[in-house]
C-alpha positions, 0 to 999 in steps of 0.5 A: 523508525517504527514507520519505515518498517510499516511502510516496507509492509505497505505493499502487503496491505490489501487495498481496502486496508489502507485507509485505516493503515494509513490513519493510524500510521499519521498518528505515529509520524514525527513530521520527518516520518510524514515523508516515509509514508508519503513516499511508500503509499506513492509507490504503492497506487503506482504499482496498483495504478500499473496492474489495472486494466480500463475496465477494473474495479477496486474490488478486481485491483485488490484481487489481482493485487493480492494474487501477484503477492502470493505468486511472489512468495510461491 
């Protein structure tokens, strides 16, 4: 249960800190939980993945990613 509620934040997470979310997360998953997360970081670089131009950068993605986040909120 704990990782369904991680993976509902997962898209709040920067993309340089899904790496370490990702680890530690794998170290909590029951095998049934591997398929939560599995799916949620799916979605995740989907939504990434559909925000990018040709010419974007990790560091530019993370930047965008993280102004549509604040704008939802605004």
């Amino acid at each position: 249960m704990v990782i369904t509620v991680f993976c509902t934040k997962l898209q709040d997470i920067p993309l340089d800190e899904v790496p370490p979310f990702v680890h530690q997360s794998l170290r909590l998953c029951t095998h049934q939980d591997n398929k939560y997360l599995l799916e949620a970081l799916r979605k995740y670089f989907t939504l990434r993945f559909l925000q990018t131009e040709s010419t974007d950068t990790f560091e530019s993605i993370g930047k965008k990613t993280k102004a549509i986040i604040l704008n939802l909120f605004v």
